[in-house]
N, C-alpha and C positions, 0 to 999 in steps of 0.2 A: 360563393359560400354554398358548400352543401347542406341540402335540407335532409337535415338526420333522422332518425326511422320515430316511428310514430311514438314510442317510451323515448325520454331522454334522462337521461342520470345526470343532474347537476353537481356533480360534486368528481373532486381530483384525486378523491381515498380510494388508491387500491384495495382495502379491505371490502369498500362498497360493491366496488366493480366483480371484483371476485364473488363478493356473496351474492349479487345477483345472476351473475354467469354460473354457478352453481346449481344457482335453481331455476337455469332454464331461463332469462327470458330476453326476448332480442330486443335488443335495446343499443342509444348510443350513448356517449358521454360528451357532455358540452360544458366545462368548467365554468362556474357562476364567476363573476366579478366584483362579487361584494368581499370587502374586506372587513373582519370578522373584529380585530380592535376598531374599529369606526365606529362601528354598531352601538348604539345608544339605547339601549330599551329598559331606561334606569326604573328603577324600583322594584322590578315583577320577580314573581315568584320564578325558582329556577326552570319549572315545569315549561310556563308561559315563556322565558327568555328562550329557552331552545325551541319553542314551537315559534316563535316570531322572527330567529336567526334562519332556521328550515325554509320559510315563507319567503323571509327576502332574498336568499339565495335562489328558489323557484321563480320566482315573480321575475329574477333577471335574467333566466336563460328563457323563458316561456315569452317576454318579450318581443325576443328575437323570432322566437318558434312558436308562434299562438296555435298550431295546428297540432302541434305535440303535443302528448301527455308529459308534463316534466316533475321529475321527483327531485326536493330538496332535503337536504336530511344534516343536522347539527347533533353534536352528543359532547354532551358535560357531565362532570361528576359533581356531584350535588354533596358535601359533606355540612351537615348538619344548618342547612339553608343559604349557606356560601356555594357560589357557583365558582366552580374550579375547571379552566379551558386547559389550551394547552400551555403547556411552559416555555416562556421566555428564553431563557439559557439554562445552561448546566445546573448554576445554584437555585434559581427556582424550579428545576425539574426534583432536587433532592428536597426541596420545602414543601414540594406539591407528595413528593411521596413518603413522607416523613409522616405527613398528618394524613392522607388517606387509609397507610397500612397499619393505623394508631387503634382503627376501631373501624366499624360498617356503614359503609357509605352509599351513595345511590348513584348508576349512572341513569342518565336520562336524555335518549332521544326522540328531537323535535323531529315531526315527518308532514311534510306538504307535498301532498299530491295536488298538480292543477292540470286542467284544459281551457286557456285561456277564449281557445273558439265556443267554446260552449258553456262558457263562463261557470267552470266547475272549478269548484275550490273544496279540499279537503284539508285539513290541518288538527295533527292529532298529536300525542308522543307515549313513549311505553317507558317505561320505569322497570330498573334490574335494583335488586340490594345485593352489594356485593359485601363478603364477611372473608376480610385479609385476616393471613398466617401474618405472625408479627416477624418482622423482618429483624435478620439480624443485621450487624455495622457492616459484617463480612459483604453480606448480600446486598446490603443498599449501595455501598462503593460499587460493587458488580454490577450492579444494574445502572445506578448513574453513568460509568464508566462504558458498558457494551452499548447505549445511546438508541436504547430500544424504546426510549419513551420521548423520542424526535417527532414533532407533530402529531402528537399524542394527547386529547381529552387525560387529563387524571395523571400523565405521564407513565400510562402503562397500556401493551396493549396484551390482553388474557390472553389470545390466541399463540404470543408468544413465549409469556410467563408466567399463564395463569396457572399449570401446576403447582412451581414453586410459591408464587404468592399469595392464591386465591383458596380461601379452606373452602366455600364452597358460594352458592349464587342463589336467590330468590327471585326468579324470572326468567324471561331471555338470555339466552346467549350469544344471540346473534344481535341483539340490541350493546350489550357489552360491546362489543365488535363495532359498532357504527351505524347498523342498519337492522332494525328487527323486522327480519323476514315475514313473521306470522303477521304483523298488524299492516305492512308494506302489501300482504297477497292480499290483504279483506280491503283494503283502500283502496288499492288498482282496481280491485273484482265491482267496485261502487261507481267508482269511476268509466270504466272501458265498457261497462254493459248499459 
C-alpha cells in the first residue's frame, strides 16, 4: 500500500477532485468505505447529519493514514428540514426534483478536516440557498431522461444545469458543487499550521 501525500481527499466525487485541483492543492484521493444508506444518525438536524456523514467518512480513511491530513466532505439538499440525498432510481430522481424546483431550498455541506497524529479534528459545514426557475414538464423529462442527476445530492448538479434551472444562489458555489472551497482553505490553513 502506498502512503499518499500528506492531504488526502476521501471522497470518489469528481466534482471534489477537480475543485481541488483547481485551486492548487497536492493532494491524493483514498475513497472512504463507509456506505452512506447505512448511516444512522436518526433525528439530527440536516446541518448536523452532513457534518456527522463528512466525519465518518474522514475518520475511515485517516484510519488507515493517521499521518495525513484527510478531508471528508458529504452535501445534501436540505428542503424545508427534510434531508434529501441522492436518488435511488429514475422515479425518485424525478420526485427529488419535482419538489426541489417547487420553491428555495438549501444545499448543505458537511466538511471534516482531521490529523489523526496530532489528534486534530475539525468538523464544520457551509450552507448555499438555492432559488430554482420553475421547470417546465418539457424540461423535467430532459433532465430525468439526460441522467445528469446520477449520484447526485438533490438530483442536480449546477455546474451542469444550473443555468437552465438555478435563477440564482445565496452562498457558495462551490459548496453547491460538493465542496466549499472558501471554508475547505480556512480549515486546512487551522489545521496545517
Amino acid at each position: 500500500m502506498n502512503t499518499p501525500q500528506k492531504i488526502v481527499l476521501a471522497s470518489a466525487s469528481p466534482r471534489r477532485k477537480e475543485l481541488m485541483e483547481k485551486a492548487g492543492y497536492d493532494f491524493s484521493v483514498v475513497v472512504s468505505d463507509i456506505n452512506e444508506s447505512e448511516q444512522r444518525f436518526n433525528n439530527l438536524a440536516p446541518s448536523e447529519y452532513a457534518k456527522q456523514l463528512a466525519l465518518a467518512k474522514a475518520l475511515s480513511v485517516a484510519r488507515k493514514y493517521p499521518e495525513s491530513v484527510v478531508i471528508g466532505a458529504d452535501t445534501i439538499a436540505d428542503f424545508e428540514g427534510q434531508i434529501i440525498g441522492k436518488p435511488r432510481d429514475t422515479e425518485h430522481a424525478e420526485q427529488i426534483t419535482r419538489k426541489l424546483f417547487s420553491r428555495p431550498h438549501k444545499v448543505i455541506t458537511g466538511l471534516a478536516v482531521i490529523h489523526l497524529k496530532d489528534n486534530l479534528r475539525l468538523v464544520e459545514c457551509d450552507t448555499t440557498i438555492v432559488y430554482p426557475h420553475k421547470m417546465t414538464e418539457e424540461q423535467l423529462a430532459r433532465h430525468i431522461e439526460g441522467g445528469t442527476w446520477k449520484d447526485k445530492a438533490g438530483a442536480y448538479a449546477i455546474q451542469e444545469t444550473g443555468d437552465e434551472f438555478v435563477e440564482k444562489i445565496d452562498g457558495s458555489l462551490t459548496n453547491v458543487m460538493g465542496l466549499p472551497m472558501e471554508l475547505l482553505a480556512k480549515m486546512l490553513d487551522k489545521i496545517l499550521t
